[in-house]
C-alpha positions as CSV (number, residue, x, y, z in Angstrom):
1,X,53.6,-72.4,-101.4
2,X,53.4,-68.9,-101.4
3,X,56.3,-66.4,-102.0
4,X,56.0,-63.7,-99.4
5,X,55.4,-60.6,-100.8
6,X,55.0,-58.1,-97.3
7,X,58.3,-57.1,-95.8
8,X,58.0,-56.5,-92.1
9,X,59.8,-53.8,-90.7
10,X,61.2,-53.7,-87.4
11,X,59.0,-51.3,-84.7
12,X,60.5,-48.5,-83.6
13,X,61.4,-48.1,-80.2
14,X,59.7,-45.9,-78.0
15,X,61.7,-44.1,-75.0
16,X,59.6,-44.8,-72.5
17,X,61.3,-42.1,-69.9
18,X,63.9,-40.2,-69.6
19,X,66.5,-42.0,-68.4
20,X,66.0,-45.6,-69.5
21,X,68.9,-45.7,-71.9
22,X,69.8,-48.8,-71.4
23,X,66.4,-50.3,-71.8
24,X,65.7,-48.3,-75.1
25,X,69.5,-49.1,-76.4
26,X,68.6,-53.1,-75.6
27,X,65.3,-52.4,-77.9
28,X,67.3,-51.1,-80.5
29,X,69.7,-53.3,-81.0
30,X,67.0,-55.7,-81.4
31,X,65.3,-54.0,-83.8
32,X,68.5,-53.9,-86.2
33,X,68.6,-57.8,-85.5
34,X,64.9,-57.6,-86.9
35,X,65.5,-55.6,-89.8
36,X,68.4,-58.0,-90.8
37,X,66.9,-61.5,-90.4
38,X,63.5,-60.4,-92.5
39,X,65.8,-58.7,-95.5
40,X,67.7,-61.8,-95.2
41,X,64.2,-63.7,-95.1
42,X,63.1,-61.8,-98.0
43,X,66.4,-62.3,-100.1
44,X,65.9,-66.0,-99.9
45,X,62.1,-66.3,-100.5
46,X,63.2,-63.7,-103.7
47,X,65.9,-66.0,-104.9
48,X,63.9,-69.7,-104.2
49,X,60.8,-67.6,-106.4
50,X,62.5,-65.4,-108.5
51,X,59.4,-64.4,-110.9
52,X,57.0,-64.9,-108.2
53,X,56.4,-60.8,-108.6
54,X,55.6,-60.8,-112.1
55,X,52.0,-62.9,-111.2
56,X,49.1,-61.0,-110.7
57,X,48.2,-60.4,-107.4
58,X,44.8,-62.2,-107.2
59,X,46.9,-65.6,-107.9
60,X,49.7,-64.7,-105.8
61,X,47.5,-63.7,-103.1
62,X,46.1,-67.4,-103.3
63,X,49.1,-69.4,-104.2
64,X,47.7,-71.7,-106.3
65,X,47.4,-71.9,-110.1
66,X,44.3,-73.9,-111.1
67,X,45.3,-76.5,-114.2
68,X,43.0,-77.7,-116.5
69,X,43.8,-80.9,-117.9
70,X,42.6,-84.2,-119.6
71,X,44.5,-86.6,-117.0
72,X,44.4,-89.8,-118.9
73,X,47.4,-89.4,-121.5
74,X,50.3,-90.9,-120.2
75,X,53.0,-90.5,-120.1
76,X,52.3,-86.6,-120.2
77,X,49.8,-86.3,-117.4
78,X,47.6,-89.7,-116.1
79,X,47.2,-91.3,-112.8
80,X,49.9,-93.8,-111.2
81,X,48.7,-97.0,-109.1
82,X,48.1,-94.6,-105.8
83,X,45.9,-92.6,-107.8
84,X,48.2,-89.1,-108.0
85,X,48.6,-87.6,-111.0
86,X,51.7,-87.9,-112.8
87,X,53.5,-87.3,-115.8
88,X,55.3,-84.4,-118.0
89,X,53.2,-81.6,-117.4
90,X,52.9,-82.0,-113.8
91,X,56.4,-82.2,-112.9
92,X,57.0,-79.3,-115.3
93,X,54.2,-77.8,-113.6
94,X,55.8,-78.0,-110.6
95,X,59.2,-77.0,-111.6
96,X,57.1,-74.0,-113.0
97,X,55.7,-73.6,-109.6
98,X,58.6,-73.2,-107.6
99,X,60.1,-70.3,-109.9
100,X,56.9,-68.6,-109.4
101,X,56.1,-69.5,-105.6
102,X,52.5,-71.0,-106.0
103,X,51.0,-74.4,-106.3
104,X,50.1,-75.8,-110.0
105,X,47.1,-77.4,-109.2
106,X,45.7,-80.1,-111.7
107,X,42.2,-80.4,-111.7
108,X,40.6,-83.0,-114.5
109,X,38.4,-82.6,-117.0
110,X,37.9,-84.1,-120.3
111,X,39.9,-82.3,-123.2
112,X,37.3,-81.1,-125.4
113,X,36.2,-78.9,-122.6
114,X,39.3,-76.9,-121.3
115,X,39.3,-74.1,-123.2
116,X,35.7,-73.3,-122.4
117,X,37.2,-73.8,-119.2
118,X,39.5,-71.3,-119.9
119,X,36.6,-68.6,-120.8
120,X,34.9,-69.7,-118.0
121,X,37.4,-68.9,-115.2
122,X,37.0,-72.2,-114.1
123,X,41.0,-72.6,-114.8
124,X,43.5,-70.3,-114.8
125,X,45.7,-72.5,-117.5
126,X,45.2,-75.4,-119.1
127,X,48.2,-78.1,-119.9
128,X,47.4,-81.0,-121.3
129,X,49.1,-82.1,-124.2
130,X,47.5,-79.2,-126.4
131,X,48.3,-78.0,-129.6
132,X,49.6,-74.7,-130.3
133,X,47.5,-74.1,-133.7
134,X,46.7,-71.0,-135.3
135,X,43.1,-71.8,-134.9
136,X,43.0,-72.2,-131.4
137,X,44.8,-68.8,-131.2
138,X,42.1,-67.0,-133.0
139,X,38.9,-68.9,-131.0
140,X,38.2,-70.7,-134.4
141,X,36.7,-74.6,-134.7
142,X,39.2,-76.5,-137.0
143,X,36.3,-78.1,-138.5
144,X,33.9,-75.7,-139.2
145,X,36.3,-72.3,-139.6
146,X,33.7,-70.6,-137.3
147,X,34.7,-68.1,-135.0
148,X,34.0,-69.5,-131.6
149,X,35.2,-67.4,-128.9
150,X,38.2,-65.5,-128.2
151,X,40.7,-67.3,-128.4
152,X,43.9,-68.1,-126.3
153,X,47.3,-67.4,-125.8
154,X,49.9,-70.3,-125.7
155,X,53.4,-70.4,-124.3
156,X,55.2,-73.2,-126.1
157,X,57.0,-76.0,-124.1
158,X,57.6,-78.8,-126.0
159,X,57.3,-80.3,-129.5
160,X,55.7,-83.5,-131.0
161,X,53.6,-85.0,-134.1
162,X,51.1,-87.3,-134.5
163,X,51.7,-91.0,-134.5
164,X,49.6,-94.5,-136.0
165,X,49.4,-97.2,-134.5
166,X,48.1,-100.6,-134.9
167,X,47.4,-104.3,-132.7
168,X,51.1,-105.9,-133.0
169,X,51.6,-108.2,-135.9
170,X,48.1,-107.0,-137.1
171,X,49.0,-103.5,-138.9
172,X,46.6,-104.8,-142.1
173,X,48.6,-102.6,-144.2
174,X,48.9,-99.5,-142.7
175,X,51.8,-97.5,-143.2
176,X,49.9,-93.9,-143.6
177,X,47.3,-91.9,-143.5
178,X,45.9,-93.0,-147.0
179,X,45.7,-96.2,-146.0
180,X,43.1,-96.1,-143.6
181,X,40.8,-95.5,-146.2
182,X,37.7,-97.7,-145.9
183,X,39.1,-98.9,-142.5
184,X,38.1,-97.7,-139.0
185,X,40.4,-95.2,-136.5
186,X,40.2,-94.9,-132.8
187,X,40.9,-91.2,-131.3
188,X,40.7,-88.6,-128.5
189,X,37.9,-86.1,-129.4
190,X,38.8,-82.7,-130.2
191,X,42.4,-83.4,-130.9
192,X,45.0,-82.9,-133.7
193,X,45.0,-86.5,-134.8
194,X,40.4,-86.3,-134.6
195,X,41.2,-83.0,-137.1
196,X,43.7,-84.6,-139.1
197,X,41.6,-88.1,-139.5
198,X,38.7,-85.9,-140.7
199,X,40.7,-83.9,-143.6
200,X,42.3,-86.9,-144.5
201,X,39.0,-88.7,-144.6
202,X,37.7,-86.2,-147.1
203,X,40.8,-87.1,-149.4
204,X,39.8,-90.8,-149.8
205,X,37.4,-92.1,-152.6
206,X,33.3,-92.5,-151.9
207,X,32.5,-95.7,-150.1
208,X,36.3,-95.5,-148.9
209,X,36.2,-92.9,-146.0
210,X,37.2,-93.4,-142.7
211,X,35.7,-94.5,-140.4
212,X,36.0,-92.6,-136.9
213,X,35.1,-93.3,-133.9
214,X,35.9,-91.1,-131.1
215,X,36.3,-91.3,-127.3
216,X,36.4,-88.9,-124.1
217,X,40.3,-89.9,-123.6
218,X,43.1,-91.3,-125.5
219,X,42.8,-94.8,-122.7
220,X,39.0,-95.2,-124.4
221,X,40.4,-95.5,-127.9
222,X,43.1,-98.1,-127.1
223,X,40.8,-100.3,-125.2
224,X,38.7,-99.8,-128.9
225,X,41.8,-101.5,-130.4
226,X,43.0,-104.1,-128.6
227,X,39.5,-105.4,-128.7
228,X,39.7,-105.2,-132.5
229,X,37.1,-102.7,-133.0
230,X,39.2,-100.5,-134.9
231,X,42.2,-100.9,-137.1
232,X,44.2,-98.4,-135.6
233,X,44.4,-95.5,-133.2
234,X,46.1,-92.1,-133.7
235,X,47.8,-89.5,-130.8
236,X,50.8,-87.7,-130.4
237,X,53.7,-88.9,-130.8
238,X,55.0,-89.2,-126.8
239,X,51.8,-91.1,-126.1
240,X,51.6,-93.3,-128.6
241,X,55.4,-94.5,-127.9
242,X,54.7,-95.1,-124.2
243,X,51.3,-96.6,-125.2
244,X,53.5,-99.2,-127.4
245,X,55.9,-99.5,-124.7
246,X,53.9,-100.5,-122.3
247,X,50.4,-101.7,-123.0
248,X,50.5,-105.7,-122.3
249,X,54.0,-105.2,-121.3
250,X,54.9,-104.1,-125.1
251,X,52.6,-107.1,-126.9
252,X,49.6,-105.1,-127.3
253,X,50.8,-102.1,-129.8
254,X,53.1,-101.4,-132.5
255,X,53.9,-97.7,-134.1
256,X,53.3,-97.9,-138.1
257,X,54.9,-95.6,-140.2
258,X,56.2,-91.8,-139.5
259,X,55.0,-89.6,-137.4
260,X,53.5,-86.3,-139.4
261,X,52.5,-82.7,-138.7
262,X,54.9,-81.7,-135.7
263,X,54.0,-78.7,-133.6
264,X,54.3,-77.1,-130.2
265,X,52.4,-78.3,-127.3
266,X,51.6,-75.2,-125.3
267,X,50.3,-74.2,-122.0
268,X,47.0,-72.4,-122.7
269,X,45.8,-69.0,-121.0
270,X,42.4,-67.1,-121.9
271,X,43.3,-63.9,-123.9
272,X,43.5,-60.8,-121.8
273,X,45.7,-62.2,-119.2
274,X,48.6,-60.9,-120.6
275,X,50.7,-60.6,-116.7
276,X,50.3,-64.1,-116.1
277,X,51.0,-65.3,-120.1
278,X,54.4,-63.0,-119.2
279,X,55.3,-64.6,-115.8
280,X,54.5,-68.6,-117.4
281,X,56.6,-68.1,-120.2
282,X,59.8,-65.9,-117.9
283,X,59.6,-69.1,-115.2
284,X,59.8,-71.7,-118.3
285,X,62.7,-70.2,-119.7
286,X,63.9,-70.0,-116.6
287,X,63.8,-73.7,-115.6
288,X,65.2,-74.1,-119.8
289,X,68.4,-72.0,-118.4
290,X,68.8,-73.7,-115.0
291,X,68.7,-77.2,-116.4
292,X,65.4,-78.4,-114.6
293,X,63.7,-78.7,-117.7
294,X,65.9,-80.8,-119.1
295,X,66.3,-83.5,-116.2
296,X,62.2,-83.9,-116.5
297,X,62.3,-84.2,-120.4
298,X,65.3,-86.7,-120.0
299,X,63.2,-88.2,-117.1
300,X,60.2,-89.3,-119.4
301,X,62.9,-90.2,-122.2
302,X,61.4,-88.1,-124.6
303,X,64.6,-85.8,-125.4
304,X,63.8,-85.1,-129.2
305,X,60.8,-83.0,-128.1
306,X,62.5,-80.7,-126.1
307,X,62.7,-77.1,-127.0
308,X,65.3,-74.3,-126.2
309,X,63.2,-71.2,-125.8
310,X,59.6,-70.9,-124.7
311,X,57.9,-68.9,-127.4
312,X,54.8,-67.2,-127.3
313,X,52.5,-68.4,-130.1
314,X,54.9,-70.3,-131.9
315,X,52.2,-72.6,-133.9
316,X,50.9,-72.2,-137.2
């Protein structure tokens, strides 16, 4: 839904003849009666969309901000039984929504592709359980330390690490990274824990490295697992608990050891859009000070990442 942005004025009478006062008072008065309901309209369109004039016109003009997303991590976005998409992001999105009076509107696409998205136009933000790293900042490929393109800017909106985790009562001795070593790891392409199980591979001894095998989505590698063809799977921290919780009705997972390398998630937008990077992070610290945040966060029971302030480019 789109904040109004065009204030109607009331149209000024025009005396006809001389002689019809009464006729021009009557269109007076109902003038004034115009003038008052539309600032009155205005007022409350302002107050129900209170940084809706802080978007760029183009997007307010539209009402709709085009999401990018991988929708297949759950709880954070995925798809419920009737096939809408559900989750942390999207109810944030929409609580974003409302303070800027457009529509967040999720579109799917796999996760290795969204900033490209980004660049592309294609998306106007992408949310989707993404890593505020220095890197991705600075348009550099983790792996390769190659500049890649330009880059994007991140306002930061929650916090989590990266979890393991195994088939229950089948952990074959993993409590950290080191111990994967010689064994084989399930993961999301293009993600913190697909990074962080290649550096760590490069610790291990020759003949020892891990073995990884990556997948379009995060619901790919756990099928990998509980099938047994790999010892483990690694993703953030939220997923990973609600993966535990509720694959096989809690009998299918079990979370070994601490989580590591905690960081912001952040909602990604292509350098250069500076007016819209301005207006997501004043409508997220906006739902932070009127308390919706923190019902959605509570909501998804997942309280310890929550954060106080949304920061622009908080990650390291």
């Amino acid at each position: 839904m789109t904040a109004s942005t065009t204030r109607r004025t009331a149209a000024k009478s025009r005396i006809a003849a001389v002689g019809a006062i009464a006729v021009a008072g009557t269109m007076l008065l109902a003038a004034c009666g115009d003038q008052t309901k539309n600032g009155s309209t205005n007022s409350s369109a302002s107050a129900k969309a209170p940084y809706a004039g802080l978007l760029p016109k183009e997007i307010r003009d539209k009402g709709v901000i085009k999401v990018g997303s991988d929708i297949a991590y759950p709880p954070v976005e995925f798809k419920d039984k009737s096939g809408k998409t559900v989750g942390i992001d999207p109810d944030i999105g929409a609580a974003l929504g409302k303070q800027l009076g457009v529509t967040f509107q999720f579109e799917n696409g796999t996760f290795d592709t969204l900033i490209t998205g980004l660049r592309s136009k294609r998306y106007d933000l992408a949310m989707s359980s993404m890593t505020d790293t220095k890197d991705r900042q600075q348009g550099i490929d983790s792996e390769t330390k190659k500049k890649v393109g330009e880059g994007v800017d991140f306002v930061d909106y929650f916090t989590a690490g990266v979890s393991i985790y195994t088939r229950k009562g089948d952990d074959q001795g993993i409590k950290t990274w080191a111990d994967l070593c010689g064994k084989k790891i399930a993961v999301q392409r293009g993600t913190v824990s697909d990074n962080l199980a290649k550096a760590e591979s490069k610790k291990c001894a020759d003949g020892k490295k891990i073995a990884i095998e990556t997948f379009d989505n995060d619901l790919e590698a756990q099928t990998r697992l509980r099938s047994g063809g790999a010892a483990a799977v690694s993703s953030d921290f939220p997923v990973a608990a609600y993966a535990v919780k509720t694959s096989g009705g809690g009998k299918d997972f079990q979370i070994v050891g601490e989580q590591v390398e905690a960081a912001p998630y952040g909602i990604a937008i292509a350098k250069g859009n500076d007016q819209l990077t301005r207006a997501v992070q004043a409508a997220l610290n906006g739902i932070i000070k009127n308390g919706e945040y923190g019902k959605i966060i509570s909501k998804w029971g997942v309280e310890a990442g929550a954060v106080t302030e949304a920061k622009l480019n908080g990650g390291s």
